[in-house]
N, CA, C and O atoms as CSV, one atom per row, in Angstrom:
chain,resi,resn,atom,element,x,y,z
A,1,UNK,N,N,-124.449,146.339,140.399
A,1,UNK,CA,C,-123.527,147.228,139.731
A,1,UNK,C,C,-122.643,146.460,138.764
A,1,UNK,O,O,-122.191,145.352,139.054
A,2,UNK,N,N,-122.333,147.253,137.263
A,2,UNK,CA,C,-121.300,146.639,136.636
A,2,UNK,C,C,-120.045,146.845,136.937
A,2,UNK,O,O,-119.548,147.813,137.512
A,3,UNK,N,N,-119.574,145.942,136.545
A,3,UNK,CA,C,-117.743,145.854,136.517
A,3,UNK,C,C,-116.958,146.675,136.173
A,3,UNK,O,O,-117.358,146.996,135.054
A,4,UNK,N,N,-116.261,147.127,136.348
A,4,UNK,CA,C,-115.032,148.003,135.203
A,4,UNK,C,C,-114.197,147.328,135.076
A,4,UNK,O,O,-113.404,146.942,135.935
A,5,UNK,N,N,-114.253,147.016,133.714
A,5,UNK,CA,C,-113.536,146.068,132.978
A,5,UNK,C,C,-112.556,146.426,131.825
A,5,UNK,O,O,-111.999,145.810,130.916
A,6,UNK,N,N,-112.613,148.029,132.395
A,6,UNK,CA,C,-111.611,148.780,131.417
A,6,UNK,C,C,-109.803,148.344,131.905
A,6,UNK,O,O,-108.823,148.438,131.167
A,7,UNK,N,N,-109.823,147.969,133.055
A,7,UNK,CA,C,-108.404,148.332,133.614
A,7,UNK,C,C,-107.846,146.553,133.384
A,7,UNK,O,O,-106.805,146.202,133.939
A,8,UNK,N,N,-108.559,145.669,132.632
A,8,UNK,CA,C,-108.342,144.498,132.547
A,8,UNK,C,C,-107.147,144.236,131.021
A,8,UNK,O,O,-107.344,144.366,129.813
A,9,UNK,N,N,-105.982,143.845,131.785
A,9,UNK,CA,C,-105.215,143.383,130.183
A,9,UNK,C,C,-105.338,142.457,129.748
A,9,UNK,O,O,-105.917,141.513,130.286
A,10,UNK,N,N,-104.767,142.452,128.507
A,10,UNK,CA,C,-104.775,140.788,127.920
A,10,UNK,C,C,-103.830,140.192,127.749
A,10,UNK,O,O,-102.859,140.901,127.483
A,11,UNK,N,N,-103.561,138.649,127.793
A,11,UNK,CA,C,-102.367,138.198,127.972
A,11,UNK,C,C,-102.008,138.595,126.472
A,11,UNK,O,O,-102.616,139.255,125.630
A,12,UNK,N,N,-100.987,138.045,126.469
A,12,UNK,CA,C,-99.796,138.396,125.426
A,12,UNK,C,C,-99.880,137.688,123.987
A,12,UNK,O,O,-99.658,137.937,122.802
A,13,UNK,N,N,-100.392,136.533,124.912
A,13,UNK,CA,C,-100.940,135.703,123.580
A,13,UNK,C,C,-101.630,134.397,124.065
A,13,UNK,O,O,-101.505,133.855,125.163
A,14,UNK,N,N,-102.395,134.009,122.988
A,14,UNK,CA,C,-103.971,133.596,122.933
A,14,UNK,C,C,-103.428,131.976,123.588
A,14,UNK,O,O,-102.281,131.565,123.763
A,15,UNK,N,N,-104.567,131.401,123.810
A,15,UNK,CA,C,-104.867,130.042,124.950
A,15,UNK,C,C,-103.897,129.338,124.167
A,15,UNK,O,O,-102.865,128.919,124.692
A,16,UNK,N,N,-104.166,129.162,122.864
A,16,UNK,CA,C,-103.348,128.647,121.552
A,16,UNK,C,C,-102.130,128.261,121.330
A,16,UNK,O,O,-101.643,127.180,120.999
A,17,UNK,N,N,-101.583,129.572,121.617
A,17,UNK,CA,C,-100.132,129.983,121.663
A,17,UNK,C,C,-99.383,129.172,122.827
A,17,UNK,O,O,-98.302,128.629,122.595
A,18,UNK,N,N,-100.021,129.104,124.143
A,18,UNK,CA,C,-99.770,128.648,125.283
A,18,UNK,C,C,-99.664,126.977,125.452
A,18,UNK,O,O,-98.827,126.393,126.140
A,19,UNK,N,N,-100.427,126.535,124.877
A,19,UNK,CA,C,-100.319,124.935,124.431
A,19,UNK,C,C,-99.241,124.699,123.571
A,19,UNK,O,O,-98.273,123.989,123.842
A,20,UNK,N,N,-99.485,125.492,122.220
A,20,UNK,CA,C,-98.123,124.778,121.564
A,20,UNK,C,C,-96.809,125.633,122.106
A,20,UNK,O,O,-95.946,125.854,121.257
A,21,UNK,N,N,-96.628,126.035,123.189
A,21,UNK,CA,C,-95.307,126.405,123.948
A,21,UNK,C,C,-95.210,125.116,124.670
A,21,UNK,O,O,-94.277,124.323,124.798
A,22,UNK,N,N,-96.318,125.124,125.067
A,22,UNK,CA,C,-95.928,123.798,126.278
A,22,UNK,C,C,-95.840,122.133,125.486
A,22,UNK,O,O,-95.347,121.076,125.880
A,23,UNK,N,N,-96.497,122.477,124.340
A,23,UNK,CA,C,-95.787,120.890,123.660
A,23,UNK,C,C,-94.298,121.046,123.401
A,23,UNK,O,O,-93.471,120.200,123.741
A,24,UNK,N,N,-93.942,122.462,122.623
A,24,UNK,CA,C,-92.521,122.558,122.287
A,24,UNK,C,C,-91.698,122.347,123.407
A,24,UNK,O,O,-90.650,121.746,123.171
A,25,UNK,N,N,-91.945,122.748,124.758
A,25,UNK,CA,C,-91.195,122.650,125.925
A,25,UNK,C,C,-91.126,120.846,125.823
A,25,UNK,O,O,-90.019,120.445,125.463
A,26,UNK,N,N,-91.886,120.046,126.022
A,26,UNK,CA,C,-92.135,118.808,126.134
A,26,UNK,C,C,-91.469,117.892,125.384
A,26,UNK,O,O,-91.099,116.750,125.657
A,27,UNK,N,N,-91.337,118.736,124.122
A,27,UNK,CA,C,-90.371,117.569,122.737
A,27,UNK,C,C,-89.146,118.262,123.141
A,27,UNK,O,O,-88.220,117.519,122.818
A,28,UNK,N,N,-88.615,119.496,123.778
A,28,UNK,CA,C,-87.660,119.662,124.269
A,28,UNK,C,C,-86.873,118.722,125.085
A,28,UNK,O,O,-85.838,118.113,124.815
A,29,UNK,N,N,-87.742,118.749,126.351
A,29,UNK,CA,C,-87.450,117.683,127.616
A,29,UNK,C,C,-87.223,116.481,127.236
A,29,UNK,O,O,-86.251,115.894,127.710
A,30,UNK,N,N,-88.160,115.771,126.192
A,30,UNK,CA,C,-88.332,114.639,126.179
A,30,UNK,C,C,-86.697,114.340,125.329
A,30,UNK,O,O,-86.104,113.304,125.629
A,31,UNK,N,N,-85.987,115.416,124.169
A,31,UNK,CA,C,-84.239,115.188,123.295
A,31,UNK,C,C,-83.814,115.585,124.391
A,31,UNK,O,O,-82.920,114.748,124.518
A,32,UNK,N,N,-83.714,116.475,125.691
A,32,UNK,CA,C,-82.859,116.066,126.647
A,32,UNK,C,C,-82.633,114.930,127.436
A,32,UNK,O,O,-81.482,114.668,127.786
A,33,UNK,N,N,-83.771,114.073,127.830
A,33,UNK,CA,C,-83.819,113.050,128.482
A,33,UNK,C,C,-83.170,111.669,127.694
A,33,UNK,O,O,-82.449,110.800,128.186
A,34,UNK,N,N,-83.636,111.773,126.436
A,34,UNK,CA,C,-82.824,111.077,125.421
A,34,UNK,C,C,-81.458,111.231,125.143
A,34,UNK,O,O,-81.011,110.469,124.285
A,35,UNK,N,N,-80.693,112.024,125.656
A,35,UNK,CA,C,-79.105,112.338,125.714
A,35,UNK,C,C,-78.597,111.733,126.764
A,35,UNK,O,O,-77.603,111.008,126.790
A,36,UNK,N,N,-79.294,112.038,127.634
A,36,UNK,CA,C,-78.713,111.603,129.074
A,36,UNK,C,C,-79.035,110.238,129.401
A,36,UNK,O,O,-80.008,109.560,129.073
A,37,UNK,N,N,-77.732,109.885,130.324
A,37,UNK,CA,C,-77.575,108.705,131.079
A,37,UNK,C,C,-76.849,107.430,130.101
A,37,UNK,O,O,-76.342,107.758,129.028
A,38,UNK,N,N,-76.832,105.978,130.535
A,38,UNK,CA,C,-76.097,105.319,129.876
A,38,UNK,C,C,-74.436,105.141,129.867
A,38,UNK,O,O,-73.799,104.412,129.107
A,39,UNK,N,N,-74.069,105.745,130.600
A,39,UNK,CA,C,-72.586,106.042,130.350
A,39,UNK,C,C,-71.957,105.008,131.301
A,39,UNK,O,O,-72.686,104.386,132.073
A,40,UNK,N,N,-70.410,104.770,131.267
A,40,UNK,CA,C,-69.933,104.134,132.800
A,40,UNK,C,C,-68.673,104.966,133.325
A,40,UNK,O,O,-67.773,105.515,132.688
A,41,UNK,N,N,-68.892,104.882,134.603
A,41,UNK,CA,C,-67.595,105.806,135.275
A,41,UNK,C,C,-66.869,105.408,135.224
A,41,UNK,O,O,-66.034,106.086,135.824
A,42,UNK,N,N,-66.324,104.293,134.713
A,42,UNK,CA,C,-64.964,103.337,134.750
A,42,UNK,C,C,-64.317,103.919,133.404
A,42,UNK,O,O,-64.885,103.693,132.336
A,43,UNK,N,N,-63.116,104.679,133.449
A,43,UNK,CA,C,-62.709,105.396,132.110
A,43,UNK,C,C,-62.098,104.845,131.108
A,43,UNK,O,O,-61.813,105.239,129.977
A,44,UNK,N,N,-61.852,103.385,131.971
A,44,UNK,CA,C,-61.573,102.149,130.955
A,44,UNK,C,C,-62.520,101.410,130.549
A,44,UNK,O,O,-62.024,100.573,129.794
A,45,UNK,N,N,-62.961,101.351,130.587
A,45,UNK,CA,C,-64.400,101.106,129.807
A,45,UNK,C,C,-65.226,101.751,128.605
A,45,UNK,O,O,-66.044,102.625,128.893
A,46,UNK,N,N,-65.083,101.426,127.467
A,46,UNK,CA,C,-65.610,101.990,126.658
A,46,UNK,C,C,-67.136,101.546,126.480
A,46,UNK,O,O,-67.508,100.393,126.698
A,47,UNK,N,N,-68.112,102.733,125.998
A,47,UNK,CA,C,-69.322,102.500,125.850
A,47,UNK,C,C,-69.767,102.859,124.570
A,47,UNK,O,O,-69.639,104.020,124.181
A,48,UNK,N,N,-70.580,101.468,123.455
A,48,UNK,CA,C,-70.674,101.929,122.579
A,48,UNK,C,C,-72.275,102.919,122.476
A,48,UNK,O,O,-72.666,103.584,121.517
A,49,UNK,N,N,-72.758,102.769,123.437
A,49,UNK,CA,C,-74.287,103.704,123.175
A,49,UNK,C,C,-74.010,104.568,123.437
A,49,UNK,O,O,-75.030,105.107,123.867
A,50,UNK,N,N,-72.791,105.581,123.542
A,50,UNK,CA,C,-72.639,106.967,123.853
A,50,UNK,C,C,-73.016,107.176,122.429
A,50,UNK,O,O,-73.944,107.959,122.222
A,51,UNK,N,N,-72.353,106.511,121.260
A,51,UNK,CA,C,-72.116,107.098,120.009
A,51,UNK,C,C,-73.916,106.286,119.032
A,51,UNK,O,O,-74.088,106.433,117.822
A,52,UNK,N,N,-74.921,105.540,119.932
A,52,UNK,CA,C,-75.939,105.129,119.316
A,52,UNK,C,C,-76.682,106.172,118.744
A,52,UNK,O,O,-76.501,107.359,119.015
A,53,UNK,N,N,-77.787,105.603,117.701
A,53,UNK,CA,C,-78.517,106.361,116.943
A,53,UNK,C,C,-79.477,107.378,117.918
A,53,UNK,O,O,-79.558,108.567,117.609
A,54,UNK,N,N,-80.188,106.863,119.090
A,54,UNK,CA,C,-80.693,107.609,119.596
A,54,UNK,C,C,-79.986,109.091,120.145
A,54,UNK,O,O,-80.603,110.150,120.261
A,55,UNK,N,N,-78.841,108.920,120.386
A,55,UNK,CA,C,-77.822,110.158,121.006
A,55,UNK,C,C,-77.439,110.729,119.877
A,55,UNK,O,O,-77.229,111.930,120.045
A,56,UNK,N,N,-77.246,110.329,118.702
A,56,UNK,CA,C,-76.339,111.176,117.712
A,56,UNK,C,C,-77.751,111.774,116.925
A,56,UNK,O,O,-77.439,112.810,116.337
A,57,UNK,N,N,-78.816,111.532,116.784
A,57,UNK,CA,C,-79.396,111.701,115.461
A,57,UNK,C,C,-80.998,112.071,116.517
A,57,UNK,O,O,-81.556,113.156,116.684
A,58,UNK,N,N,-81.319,110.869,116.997
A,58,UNK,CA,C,-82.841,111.480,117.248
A,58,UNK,C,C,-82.845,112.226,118.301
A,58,UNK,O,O,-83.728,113.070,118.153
A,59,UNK,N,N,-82.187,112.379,119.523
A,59,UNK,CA,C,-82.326,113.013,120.360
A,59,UNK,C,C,-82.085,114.792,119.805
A,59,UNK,O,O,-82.946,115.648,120.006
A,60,UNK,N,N,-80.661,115.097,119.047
A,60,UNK,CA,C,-80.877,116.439,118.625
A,60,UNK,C,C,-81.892,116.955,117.663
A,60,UNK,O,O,-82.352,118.096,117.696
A,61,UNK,N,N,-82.244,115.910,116.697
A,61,UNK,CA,C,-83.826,116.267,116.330
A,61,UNK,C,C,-84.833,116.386,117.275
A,61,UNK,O,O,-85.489,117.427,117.318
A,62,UNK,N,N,-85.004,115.665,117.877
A,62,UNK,CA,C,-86.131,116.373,118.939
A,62,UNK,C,C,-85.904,117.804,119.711
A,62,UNK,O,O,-86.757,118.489,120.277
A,63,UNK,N,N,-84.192,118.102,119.533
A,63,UNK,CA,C,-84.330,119.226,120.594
A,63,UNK,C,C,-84.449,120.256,119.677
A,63,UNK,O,O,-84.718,121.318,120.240
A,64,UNK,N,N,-84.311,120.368,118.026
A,64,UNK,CA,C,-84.415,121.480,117.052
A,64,UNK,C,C,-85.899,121.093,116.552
A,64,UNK,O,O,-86.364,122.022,115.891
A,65,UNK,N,N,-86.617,120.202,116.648
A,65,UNK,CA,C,-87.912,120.241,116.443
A,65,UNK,C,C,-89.049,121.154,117.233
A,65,UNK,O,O,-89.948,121.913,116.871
A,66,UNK,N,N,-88.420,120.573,118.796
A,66,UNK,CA,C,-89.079,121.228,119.747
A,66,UNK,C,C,-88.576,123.005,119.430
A,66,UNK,O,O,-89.549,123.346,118.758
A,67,UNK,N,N,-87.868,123.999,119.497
A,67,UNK,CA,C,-87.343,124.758,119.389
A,67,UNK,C,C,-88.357,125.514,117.842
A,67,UNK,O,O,-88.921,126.596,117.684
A,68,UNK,N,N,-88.194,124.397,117.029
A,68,UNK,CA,C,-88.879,125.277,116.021
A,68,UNK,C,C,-90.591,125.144,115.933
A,68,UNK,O,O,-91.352,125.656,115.113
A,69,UNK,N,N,-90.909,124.205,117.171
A,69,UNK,CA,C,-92.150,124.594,117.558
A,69,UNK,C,C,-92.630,125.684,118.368
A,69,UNK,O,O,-93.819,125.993,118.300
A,70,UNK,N,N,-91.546,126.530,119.410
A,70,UNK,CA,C,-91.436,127.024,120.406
A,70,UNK,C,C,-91.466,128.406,119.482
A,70,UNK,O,O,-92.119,129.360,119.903
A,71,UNK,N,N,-90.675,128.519,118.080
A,71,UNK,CA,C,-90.498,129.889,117.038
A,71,UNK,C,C,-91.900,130.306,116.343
A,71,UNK,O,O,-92.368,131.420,116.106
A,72,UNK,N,N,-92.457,128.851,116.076
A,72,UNK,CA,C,-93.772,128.769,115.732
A,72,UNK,C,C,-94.938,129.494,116.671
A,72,UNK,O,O,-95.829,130.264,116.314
A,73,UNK,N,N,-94.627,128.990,117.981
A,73,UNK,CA,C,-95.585,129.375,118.842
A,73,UNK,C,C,-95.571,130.807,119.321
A,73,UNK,O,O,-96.456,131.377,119.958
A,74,UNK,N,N,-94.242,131.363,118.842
A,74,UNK,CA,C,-94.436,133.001,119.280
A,74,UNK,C,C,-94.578,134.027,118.130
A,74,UNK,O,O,-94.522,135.253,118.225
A,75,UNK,N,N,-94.768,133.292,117.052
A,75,UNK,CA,C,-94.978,134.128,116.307
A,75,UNK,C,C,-96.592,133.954,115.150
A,75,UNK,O,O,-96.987,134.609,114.186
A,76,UNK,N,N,-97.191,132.628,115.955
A,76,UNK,CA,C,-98.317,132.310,115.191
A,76,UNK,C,C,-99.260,133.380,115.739
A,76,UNK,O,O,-98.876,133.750,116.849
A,77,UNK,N,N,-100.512,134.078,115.270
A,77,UNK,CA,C,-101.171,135.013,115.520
A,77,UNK,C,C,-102.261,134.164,116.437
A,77,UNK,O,O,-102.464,132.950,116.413
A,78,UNK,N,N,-102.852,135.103,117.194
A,78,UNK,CA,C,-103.646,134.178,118.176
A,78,UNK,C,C,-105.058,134.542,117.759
A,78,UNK,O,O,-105.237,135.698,117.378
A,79,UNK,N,N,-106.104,133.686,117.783
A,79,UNK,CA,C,-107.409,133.625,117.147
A,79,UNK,C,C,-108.250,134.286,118.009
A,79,UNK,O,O,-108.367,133.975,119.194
A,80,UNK,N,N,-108.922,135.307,117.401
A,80,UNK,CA,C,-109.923,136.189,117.934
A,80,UNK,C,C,-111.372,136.018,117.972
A,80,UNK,O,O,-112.083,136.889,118.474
C-alpha cells in the first residue's frame, strides 16, 4: 500500500537556510566569546586589554556580521 503523503508539511525553510543560520549563530558565539574574560577583580588594578583591539573593534564586528548573516538566512529563498 501507498503512503499518504498528503498530511506531510514542509519545513519553513530549505536545508540551505538552516546551515547558514547555524554559521550566523557560530560567528555570533564565536564575538561573544571574544568579549569575554581577561579582566581583574582587583578594582585597583587597571587592565589595559579591556580597551584592546580585539574587544573594541573585532569582536563587535563579528557579532553584526554574524546577525547580518542570520537576516540573510531568513530571507534568502530556499532552492527547489
Amino acid at each position: 500500500m501507498k503512503k499518504d503523503n498528503s498530511s506531510k508539511q514542509e519545513f519553513l525553510f530549505g536545508k540551505r537556510n538552516y546551515i547558514i543560520m547555524l554559521i550566523g549563530i557560530a560567528v555570533i558565539a564565536l564575538g561573544f566569546i571574544l568579549m569575554a574574560g581577561g579582566g581583574s577583580d582587583d578594582p585597583n588594578v587597571f587592565n589595559p586589554d579591556i580597551y584592546g583591539w580585539r574587544r573594541i573593534r573585532l569582536a563587535p564586528a563579528l557579532v553584526i556580521i554574524g546577525l547580518g548573516i542570520e537576516i540573510y538566512a531568513i530571507f534568502a529563498n530556499p532552492k527547489k
